[in-house]
Backbone and ligand atoms as CSV (ligand in chain L), in Angstrom:
chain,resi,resn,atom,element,x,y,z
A,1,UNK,N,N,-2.531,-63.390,-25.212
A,1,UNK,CA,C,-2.299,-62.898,-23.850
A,1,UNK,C,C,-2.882,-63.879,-22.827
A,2,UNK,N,N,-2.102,-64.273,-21.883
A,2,UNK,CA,C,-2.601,-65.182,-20.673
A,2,UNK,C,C,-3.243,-64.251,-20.003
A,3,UNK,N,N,-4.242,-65.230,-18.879
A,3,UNK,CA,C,-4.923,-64.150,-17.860
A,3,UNK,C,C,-4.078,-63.599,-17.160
A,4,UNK,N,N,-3.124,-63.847,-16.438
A,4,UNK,CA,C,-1.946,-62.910,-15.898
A,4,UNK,C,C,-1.569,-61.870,-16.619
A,5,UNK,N,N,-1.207,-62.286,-17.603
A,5,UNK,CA,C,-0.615,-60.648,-18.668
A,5,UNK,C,C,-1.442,-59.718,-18.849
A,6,UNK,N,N,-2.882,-60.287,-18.945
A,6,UNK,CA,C,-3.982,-59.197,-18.455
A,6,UNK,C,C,-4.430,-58.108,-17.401
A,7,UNK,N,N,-4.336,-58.664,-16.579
A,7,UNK,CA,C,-4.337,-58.398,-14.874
A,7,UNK,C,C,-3.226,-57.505,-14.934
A,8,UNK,N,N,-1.804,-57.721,-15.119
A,8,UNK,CA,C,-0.805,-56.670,-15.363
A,8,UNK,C,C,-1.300,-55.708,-15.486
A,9,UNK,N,N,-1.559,-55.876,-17.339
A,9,UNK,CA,C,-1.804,-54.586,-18.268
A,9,UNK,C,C,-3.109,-53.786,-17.539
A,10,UNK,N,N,-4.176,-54.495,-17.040
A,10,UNK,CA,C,-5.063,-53.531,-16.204
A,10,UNK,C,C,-4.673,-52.405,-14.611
A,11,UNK,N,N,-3.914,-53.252,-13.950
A,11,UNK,CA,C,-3.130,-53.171,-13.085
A,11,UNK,C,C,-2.432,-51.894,-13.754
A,12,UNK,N,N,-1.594,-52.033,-14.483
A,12,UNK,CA,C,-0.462,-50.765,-14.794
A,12,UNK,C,C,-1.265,-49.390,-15.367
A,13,UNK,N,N,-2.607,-49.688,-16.064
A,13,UNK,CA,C,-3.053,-48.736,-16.798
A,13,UNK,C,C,-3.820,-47.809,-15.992
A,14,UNK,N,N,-4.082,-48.730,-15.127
A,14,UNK,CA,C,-4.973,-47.999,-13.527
A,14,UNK,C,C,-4.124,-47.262,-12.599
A,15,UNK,N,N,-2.765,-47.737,-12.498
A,15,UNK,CA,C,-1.423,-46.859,-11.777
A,15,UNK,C,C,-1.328,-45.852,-12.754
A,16,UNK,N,N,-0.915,-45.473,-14.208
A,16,UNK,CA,C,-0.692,-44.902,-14.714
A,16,UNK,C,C,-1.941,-43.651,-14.047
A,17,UNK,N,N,-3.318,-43.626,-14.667
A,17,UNK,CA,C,-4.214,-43.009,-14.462
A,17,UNK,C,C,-4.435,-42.319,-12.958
A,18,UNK,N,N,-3.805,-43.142,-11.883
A,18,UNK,CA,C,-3.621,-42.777,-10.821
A,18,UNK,C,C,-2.680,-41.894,-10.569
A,19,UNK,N,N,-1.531,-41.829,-11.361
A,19,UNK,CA,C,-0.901,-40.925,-10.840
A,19,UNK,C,C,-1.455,-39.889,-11.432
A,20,UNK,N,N,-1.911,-39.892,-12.765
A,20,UNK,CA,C,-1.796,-38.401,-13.347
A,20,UNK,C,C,-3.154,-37.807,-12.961
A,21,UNK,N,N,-3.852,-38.310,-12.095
A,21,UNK,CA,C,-4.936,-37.422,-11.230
A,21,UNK,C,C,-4.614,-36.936,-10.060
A,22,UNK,N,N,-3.312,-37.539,-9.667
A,22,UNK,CA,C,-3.147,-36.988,-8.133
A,22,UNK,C,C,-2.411,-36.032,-8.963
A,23,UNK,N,N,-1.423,-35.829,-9.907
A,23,UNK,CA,C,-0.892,-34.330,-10.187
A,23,UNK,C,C,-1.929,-33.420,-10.771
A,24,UNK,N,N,-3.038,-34.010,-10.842
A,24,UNK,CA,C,-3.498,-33.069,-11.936
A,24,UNK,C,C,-4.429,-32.195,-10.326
A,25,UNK,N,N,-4.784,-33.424,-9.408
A,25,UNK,CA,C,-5.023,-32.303,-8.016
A,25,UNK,C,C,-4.852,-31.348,-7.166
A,26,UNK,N,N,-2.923,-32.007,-7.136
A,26,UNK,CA,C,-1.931,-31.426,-6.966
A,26,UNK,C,C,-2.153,-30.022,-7.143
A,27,UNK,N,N,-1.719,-29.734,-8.594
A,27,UNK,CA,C,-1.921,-28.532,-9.373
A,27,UNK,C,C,-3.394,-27.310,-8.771
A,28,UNK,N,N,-4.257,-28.123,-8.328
A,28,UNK,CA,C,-5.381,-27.388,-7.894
A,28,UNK,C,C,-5.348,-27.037,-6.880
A,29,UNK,N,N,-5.107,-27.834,-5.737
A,29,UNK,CA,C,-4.872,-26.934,-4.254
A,29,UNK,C,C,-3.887,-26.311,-4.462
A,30,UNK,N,N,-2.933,-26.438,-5.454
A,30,UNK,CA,C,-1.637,-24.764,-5.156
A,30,UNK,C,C,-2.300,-23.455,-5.601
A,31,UNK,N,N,-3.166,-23.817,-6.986
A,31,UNK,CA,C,-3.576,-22.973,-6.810
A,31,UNK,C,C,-4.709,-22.042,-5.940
A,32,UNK,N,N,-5.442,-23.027,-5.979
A,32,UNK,CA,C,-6.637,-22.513,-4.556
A,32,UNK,C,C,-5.736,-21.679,-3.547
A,33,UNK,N,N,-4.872,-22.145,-2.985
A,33,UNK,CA,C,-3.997,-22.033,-1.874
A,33,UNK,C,C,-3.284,-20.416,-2.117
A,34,UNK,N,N,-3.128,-19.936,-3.388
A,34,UNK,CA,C,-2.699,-18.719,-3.817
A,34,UNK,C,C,-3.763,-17.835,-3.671
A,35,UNK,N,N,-5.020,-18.392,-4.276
A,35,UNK,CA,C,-5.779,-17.458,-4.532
A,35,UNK,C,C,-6.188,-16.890,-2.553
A,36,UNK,N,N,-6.330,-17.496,-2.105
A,36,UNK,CA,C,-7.131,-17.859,-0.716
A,36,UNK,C,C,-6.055,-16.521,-0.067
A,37,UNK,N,N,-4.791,-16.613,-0.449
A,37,UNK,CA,C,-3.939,-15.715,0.281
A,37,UNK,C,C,-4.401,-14.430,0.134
A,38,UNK,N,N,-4.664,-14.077,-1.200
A,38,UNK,CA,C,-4.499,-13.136,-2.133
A,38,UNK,C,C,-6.026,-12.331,-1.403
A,39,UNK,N,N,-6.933,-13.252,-1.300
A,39,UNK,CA,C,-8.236,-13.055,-1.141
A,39,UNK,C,C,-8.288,-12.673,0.355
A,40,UNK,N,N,-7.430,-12.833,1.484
A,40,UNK,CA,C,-7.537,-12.713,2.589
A,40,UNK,C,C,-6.678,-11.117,2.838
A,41,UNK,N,N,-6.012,-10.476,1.810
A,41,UNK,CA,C,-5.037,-9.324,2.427
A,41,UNK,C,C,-6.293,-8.323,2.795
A,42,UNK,N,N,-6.620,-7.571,3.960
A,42,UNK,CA,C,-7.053,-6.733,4.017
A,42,UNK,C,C,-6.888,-5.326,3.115
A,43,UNK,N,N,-8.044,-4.922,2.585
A,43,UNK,CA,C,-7.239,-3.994,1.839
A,43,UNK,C,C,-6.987,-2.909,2.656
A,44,UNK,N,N,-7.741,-2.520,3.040
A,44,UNK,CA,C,-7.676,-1.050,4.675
A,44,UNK,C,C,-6.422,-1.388,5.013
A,45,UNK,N,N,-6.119,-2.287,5.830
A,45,UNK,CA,C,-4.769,-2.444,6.364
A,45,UNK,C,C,-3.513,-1.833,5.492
A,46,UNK,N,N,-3.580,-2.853,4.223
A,46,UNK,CA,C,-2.234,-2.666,3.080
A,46,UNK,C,C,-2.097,-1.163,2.963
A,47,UNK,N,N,-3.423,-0.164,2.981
A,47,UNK,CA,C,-3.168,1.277,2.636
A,47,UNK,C,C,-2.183,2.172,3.808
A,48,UNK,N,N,-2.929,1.601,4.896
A,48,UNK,CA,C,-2.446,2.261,6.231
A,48,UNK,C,C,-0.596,1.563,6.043
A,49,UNK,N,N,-0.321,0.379,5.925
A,49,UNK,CA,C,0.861,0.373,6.301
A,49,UNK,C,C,1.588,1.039,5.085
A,50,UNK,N,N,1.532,0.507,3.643
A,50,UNK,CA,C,2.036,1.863,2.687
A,50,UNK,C,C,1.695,2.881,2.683
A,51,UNK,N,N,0.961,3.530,3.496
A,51,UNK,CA,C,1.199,5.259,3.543
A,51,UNK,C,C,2.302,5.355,4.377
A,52,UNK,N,N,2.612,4.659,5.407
A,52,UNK,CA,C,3.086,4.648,6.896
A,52,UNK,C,C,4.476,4.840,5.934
A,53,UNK,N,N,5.149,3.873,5.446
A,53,UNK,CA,C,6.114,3.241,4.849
A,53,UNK,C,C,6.657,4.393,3.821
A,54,UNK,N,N,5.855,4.717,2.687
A,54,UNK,CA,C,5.751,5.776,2.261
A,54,UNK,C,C,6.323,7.188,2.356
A,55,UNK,N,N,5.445,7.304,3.715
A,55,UNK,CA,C,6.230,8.665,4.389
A,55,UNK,C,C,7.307,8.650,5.101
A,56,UNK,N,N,7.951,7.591,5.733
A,56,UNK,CA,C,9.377,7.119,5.827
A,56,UNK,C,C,10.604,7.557,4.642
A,57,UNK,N,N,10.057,6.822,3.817
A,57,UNK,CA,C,10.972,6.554,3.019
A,57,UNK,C,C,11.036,8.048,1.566
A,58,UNK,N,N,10.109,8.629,2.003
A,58,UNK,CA,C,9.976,9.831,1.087
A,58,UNK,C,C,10.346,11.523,2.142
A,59,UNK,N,N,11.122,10.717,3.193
A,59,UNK,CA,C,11.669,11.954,3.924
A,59,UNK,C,C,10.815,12.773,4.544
A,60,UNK,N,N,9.473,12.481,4.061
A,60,UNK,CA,C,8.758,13.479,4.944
A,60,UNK,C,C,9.022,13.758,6.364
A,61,UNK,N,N,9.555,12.272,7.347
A,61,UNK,CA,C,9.738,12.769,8.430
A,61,UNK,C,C,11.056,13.716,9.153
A,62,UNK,N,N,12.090,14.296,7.853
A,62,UNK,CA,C,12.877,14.621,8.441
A,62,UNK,C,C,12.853,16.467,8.444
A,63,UNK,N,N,11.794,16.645,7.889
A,63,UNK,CA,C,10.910,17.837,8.481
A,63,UNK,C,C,9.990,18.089,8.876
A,64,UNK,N,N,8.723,16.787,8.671
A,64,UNK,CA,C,8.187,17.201,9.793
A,64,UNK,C,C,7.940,16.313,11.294
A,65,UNK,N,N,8.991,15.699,11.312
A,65,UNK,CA,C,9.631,15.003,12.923
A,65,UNK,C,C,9.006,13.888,12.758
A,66,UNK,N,N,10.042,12.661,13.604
A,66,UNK,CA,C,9.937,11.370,13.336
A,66,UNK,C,C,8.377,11.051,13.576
A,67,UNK,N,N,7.366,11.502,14.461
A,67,UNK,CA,C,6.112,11.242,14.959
A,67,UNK,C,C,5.020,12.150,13.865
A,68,UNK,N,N,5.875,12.987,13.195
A,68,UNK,CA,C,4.799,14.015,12.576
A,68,UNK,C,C,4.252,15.024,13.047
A,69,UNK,N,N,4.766,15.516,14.197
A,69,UNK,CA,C,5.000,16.333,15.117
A,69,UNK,C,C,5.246,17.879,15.489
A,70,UNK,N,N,5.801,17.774,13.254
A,70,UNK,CA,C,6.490,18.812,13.658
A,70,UNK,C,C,8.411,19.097,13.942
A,71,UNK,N,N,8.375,19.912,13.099
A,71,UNK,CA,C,10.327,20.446,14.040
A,71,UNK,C,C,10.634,21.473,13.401
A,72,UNK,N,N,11.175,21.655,13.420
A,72,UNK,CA,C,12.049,23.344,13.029
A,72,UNK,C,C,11.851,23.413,11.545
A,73,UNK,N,N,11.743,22.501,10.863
A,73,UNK,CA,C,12.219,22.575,9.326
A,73,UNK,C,C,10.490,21.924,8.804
A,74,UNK,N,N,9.538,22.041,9.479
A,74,UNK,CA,C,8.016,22.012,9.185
A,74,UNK,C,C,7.052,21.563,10.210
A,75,UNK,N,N,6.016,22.394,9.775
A,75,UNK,CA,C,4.669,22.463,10.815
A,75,UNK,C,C,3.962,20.501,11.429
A,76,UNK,N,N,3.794,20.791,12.191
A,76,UNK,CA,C,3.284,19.819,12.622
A,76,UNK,C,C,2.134,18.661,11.642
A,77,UNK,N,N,1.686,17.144,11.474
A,77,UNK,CA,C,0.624,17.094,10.057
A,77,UNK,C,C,-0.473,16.602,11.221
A,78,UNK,N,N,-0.360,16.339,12.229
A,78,UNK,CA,C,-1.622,15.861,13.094
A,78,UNK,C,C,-2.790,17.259,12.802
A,79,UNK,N,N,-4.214,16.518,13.003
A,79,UNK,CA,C,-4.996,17.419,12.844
A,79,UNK,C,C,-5.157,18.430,11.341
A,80,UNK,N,N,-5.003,17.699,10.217
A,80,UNK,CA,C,-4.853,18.223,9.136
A,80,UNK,C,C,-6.349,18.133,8.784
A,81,UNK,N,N,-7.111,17.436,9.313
A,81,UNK,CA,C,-8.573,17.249,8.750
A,81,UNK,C,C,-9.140,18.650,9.033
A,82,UNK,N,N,-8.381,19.525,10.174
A,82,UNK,CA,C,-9.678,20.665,10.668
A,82,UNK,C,C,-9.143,21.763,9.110
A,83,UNK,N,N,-8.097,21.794,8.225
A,83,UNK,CA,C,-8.173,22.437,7.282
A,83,UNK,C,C,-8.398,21.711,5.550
A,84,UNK,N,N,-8.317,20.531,5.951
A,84,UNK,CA,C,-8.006,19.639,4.668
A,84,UNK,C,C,-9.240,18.943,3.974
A,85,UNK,N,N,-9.787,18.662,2.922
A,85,UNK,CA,C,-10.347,18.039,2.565
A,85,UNK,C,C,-9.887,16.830,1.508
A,86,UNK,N,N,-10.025,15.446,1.312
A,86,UNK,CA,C,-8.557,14.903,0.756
A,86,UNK,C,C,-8.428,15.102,-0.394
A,87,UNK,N,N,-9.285,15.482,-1.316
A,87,UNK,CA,C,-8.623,15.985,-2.779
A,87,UNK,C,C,-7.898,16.778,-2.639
A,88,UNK,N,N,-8.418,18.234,-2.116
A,88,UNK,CA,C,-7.840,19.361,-2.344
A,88,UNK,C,C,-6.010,18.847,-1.248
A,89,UNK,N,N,-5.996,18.374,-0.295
A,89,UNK,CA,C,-4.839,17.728,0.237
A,89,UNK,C,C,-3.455,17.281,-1.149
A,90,UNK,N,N,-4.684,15.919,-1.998
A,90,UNK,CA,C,-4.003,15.436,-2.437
A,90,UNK,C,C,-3.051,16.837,-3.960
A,91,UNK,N,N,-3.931,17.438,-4.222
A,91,UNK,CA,C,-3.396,18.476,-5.013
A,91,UNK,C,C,-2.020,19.159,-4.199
A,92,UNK,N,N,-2.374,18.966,-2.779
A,92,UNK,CA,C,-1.328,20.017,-2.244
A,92,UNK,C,C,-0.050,19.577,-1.994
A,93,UNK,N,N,-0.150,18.027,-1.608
A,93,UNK,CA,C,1.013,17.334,-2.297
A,93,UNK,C,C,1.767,17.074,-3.093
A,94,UNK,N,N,0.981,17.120,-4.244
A,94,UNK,CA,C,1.880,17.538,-5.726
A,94,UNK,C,C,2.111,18.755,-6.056
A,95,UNK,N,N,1.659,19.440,-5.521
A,95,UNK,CA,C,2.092,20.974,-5.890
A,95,UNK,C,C,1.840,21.819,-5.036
A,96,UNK,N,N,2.567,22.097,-3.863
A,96,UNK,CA,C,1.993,22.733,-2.742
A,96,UNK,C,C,2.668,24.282,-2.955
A,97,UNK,N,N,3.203,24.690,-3.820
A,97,UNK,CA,C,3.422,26.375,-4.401
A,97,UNK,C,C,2.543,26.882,-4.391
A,98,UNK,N,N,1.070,25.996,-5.198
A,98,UNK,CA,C,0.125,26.574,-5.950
A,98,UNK,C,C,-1.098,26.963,-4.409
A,99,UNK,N,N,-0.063,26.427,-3.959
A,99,UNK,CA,C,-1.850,26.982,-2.581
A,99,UNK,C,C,-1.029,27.479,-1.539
A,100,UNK,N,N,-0.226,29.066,-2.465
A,100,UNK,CA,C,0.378,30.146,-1.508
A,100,UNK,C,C,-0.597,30.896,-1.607
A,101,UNK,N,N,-1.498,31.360,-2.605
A,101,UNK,CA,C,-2.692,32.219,-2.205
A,101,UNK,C,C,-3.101,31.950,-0.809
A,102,UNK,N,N,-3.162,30.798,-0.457
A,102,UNK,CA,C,-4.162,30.806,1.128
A,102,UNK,C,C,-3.268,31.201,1.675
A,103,UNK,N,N,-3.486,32.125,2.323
A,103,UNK,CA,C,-2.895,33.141,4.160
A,103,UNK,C,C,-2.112,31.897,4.756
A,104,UNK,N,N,-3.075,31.241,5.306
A,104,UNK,CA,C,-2.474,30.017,6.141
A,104,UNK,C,C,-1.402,29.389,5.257
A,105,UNK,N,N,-1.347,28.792,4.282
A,105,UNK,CA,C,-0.308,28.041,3.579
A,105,UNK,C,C,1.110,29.224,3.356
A,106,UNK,N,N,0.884,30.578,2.915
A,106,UNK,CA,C,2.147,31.189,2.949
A,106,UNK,C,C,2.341,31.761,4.079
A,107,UNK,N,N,1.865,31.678,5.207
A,107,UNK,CA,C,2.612,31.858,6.637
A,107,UNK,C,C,3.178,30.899,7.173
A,108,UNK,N,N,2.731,29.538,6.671
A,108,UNK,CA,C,3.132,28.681,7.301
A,108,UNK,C,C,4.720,28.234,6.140
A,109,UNK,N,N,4.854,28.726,5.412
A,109,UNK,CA,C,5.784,28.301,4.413
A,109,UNK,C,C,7.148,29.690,4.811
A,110,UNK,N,N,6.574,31.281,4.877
A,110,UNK,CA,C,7.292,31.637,5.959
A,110,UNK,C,C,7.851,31.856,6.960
A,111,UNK,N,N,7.264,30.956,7.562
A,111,UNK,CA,C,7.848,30.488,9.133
A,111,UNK,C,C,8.668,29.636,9.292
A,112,UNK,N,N,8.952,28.552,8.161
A,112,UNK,CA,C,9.932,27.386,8.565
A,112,UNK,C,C,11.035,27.699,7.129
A,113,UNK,N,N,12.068,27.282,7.002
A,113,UNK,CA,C,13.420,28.292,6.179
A,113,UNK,C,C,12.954,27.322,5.241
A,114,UNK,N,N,12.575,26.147,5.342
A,114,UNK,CA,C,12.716,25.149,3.841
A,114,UNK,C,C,11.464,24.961,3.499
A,115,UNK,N,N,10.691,24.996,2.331
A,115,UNK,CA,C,9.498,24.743,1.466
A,115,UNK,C,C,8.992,23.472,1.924
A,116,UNK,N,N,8.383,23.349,1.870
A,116,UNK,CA,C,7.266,21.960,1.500
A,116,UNK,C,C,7.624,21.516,-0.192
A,117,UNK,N,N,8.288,20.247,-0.427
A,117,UNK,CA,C,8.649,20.106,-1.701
A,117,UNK,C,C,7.514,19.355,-2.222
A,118,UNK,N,N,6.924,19.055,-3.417
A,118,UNK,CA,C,6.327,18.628,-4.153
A,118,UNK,C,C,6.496,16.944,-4.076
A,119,UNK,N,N,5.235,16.531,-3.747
A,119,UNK,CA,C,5.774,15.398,-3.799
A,119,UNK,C,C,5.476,14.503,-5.517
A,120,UNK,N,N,6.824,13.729,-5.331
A,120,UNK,CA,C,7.256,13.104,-6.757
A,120,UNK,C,C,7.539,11.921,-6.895
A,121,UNK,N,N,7.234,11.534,-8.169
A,121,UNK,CA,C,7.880,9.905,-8.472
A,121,UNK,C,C,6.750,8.913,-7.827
A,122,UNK,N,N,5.524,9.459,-7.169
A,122,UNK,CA,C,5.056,8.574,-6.532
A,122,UNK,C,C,3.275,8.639,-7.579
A,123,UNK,N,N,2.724,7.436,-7.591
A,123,UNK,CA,C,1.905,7.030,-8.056
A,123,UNK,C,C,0.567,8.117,-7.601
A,124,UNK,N,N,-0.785,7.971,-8.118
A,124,UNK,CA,C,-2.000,8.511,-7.896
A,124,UNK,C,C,-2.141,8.132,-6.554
A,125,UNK,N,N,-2.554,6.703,-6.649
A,125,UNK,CA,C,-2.978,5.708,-5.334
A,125,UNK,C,C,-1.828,6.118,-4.207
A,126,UNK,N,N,-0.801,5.834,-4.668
A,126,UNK,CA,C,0.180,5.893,-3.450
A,126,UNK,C,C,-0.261,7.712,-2.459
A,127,UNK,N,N,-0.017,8.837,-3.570
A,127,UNK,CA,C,-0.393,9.940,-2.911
A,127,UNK,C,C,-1.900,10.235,-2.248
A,128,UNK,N,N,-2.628,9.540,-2.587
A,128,UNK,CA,C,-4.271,9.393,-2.089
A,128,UNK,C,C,-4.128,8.287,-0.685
A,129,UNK,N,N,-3.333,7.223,-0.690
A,129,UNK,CA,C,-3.156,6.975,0.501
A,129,UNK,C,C,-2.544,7.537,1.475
A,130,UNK,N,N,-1.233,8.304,1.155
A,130,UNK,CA,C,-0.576,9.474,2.023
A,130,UNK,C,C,-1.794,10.342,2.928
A,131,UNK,N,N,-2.330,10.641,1.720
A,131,UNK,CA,C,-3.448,11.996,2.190
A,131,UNK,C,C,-4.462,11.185,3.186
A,132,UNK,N,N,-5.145,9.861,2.983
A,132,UNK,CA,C,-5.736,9.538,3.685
A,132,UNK,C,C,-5.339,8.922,4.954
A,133,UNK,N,N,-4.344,8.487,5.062
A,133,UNK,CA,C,-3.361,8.341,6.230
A,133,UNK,C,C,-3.317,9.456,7.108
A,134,UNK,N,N,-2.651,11.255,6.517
A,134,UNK,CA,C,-3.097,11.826,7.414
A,134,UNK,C,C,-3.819,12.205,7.807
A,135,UNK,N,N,-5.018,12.387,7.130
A,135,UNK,CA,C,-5.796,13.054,7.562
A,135,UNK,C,C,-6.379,12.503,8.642
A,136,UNK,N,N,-6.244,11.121,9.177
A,136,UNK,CA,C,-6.596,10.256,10.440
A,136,UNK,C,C,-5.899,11.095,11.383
A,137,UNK,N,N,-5.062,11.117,11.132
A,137,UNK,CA,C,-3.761,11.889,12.437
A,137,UNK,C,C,-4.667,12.993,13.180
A,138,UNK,N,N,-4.254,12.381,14.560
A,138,UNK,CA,C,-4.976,13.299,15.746
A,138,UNK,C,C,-4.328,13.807,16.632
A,139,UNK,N,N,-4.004,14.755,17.370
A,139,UNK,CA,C,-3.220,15.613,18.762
A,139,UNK,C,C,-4.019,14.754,19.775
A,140,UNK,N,N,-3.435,13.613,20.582
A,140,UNK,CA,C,-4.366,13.542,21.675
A,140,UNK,C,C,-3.759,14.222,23.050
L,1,HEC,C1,C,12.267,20.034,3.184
L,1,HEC,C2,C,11.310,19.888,4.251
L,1,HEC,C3,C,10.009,19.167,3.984
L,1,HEC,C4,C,9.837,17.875,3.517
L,1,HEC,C5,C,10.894,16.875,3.098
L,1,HEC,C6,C,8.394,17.643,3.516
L,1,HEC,N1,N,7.736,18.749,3.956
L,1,HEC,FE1,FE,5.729,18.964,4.132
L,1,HEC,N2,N,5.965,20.938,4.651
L,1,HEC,C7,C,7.185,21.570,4.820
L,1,HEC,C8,C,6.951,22.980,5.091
L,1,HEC,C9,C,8.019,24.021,5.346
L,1,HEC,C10,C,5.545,23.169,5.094
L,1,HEC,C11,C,4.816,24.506,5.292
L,1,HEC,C12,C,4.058,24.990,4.044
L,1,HEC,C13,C,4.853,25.134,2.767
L,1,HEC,O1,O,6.090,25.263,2.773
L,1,HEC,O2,O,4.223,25.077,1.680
L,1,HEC,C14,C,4.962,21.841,4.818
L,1,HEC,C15,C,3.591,21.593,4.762
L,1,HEC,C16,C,3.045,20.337,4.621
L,1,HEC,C17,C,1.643,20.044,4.711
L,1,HEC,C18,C,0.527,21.039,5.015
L,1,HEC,C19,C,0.459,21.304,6.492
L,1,HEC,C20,C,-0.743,22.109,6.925
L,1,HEC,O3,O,-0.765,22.530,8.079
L,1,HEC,O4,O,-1.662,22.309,6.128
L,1,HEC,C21,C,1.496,18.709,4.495
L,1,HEC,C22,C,0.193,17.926,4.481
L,1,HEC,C23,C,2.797,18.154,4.279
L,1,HEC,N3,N,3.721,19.167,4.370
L,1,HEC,C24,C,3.047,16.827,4.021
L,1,HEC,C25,C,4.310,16.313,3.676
L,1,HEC,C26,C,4.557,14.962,3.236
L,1,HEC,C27,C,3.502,13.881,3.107
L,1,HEC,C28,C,5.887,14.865,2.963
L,1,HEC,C29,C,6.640,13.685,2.399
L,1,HEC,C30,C,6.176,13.169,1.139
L,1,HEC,C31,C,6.476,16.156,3.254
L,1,HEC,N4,N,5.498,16.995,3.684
L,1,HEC,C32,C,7.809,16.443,3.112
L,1,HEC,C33,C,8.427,20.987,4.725
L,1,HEC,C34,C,8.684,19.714,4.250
């Protein structure tokens, strides 16, 4: 080998090595860059907007009014904290038949023509955020 053919072969073996550290860096800020996202979602927030979302899309508002308000076809949900506590809530969501013993729950179930249906298909978490969603709800 001449000294030139040397210099090459050092030359090329040092490019080689060069590149495969910039991918191998590469690879590390994408991931950093994922995690960092992941690490920044508020979790408070994510609950509040899937309860929000939630009760959209699970009809609740088309009895009890687009604001929660209330309408002909169910009682108003603002101010649920002055009777609710959120377990016993979250029970009443999945099975709100079972809490016709209370006065208040079967007057209020005779007063409007359609039931309070059971809510279904939906996860633990998902119904524990529902419940904690309303129970924020205030009459101002
Ligand atoms: C078909 C109409 C209807 C739908 C849909 C409906 N509700 Fe109701 N809801 C009622 C009626 C009527 C009552 C009154 C009590 C009863 O029937 O048991 C009630 C009662 C309630 C109560 C108790 C109110 C109180 O004063 O204690 C809560 C909480 C509630 N509903 C939440 C929901 C949520 C959350 C959804 C959606 C997942 C939903 N409802 C969907 C009709 C409905």
């Amino acid at each position: 080998m001449t000294n030139a053919q040397k210099w090459v072969t050092v030359f090329l073996i040092l490019f080689v090595l060069l590149l495969a550290l910039s991918k191998l860096t590469n690879k590390d800020e994408k991931s950093s860059a994922a995690n960092y996202s992941e690490e920044n979602v508020n979790p408070n927030e994510t609950v509040q907007i899937n309860a929000e979302k939630l009760i959209s899309q699970n009809k609740c508002l088309t009895c009890h009014g687009r604001d929660l308000g209330g309408s002909g076809m169910g009682p108003s949900l603002t101010n649920l904290s002055d009777n609710w506590e959120k377990d016993a809530l979250i029970n009443y969501l999945k099975d709100p038949s079972s809490f016709l013993n209370i006065a208040r729950m079967a007057v209020l179930r005779e007063k409007y023509g359609s039931d309070m249906p059971a809510v279904k298909n939906l996860s633990n978490d998902e119904i524990s955020a529902i419940a904690e969603f309303l129970l924020k709800l205030k009459r101002d």
